[in-house]
C-alpha positions as CSV (number, residue, x, y, z in Angstrom):
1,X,0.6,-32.4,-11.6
2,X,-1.3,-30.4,-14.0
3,X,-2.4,-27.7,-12.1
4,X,1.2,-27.0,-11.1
5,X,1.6,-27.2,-15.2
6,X,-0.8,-25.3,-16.1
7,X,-0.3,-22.7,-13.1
8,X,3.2,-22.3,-14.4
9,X,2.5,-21.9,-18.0
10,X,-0.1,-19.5,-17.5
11,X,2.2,-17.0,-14.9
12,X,4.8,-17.5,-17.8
13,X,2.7,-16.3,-20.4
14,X,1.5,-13.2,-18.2
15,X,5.0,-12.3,-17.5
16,X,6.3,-12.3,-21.1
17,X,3.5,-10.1,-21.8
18,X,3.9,-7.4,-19.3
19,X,6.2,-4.4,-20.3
20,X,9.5,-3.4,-18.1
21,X,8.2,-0.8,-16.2
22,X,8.3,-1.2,-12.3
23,X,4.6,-1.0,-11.6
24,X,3.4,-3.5,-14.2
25,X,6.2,-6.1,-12.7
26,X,4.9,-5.3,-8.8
27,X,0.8,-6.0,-10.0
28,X,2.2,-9.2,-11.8
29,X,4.0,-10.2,-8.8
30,X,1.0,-9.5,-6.6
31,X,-1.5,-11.3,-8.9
32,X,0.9,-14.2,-9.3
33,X,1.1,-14.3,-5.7
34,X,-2.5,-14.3,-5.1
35,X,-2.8,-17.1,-7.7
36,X,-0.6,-18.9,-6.7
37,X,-2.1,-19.2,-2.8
38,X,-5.3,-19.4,-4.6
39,X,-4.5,-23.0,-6.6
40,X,-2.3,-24.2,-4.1
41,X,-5.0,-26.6,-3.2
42,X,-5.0,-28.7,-6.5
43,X,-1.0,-29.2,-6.2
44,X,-0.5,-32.3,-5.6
45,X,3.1,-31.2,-4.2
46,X,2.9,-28.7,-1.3
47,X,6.2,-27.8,-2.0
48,X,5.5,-26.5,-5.6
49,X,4.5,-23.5,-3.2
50,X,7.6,-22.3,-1.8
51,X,9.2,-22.9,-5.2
52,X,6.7,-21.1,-7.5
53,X,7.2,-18.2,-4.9
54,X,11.0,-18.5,-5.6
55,X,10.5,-18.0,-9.3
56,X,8.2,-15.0,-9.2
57,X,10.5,-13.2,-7.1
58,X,13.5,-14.1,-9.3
59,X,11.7,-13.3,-12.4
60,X,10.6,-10.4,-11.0
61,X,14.4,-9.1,-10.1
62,X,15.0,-10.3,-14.0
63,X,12.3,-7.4,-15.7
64,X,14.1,-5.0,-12.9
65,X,17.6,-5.4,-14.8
66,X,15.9,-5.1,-18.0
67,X,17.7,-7.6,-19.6
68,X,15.6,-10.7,-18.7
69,X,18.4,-13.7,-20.5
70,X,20.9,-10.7,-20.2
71,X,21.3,-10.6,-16.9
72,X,21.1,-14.5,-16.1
73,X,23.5,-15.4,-18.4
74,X,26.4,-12.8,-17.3
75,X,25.9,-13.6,-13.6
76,X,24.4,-16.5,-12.3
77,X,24.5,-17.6,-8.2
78,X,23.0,-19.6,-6.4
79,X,19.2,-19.2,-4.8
80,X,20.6,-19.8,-1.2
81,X,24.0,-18.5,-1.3
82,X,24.8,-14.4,-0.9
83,X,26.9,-12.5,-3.2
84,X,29.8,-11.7,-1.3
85,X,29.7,-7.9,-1.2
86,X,26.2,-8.9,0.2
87,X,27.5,-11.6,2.6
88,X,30.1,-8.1,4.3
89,X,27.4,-5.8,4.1
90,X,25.1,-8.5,5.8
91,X,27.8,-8.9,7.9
92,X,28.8,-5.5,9.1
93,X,25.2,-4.6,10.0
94,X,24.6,-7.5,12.0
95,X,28.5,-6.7,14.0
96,X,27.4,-3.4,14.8
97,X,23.7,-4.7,16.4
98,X,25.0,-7.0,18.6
99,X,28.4,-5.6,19.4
């Protein structure tokens, strides 16, 4: 349990420290990503993985608005649902393949 702390805490502090320009957020997320493989070992919990991988993407996509607290406290959704102009796009695409 306190690898996956100290994991955490320490991709945290790296992110609050990294400016919001595009490449800066893509080496973060590639570092993090590398990290986080890397300890994955100590965790106790294997499925601290797939979650930690779920907050550096999303964290990521909060430095792309700009507005980390901004933009999470206007629109919020779900981690496994689509946004429904999303869910007809999705759905218009994969008509037209297999119609």
């Amino acid at each position: 349990m306190i690898a996956e702390v100290e994991f955490f805490t320490e991709i945290f502090e790296e992110f609050l420290g990294i400016d919001n320009q595009i490449y800066e957020n893509e080496l973060w997320k590639a570092h993090s990503i590398i990290k986080l493989m890397h300890t994955s070992d100590e965790f106790v919990d294997k499925e601290i993985v797939e979650e930690g991988l779920k907050i550096i993407i999303n964290l990521c996509r909060f430095k792309e608005c700009g507005d980390l607290l901004d933009s999470y406290e206007q629109e919020s959704h779900p981690i496994n649902q689509l946004i429904e102009s999303e869910k007809t796009l999705l759905n218009s695409i994969l008509k037209a393949e297999f119609t």
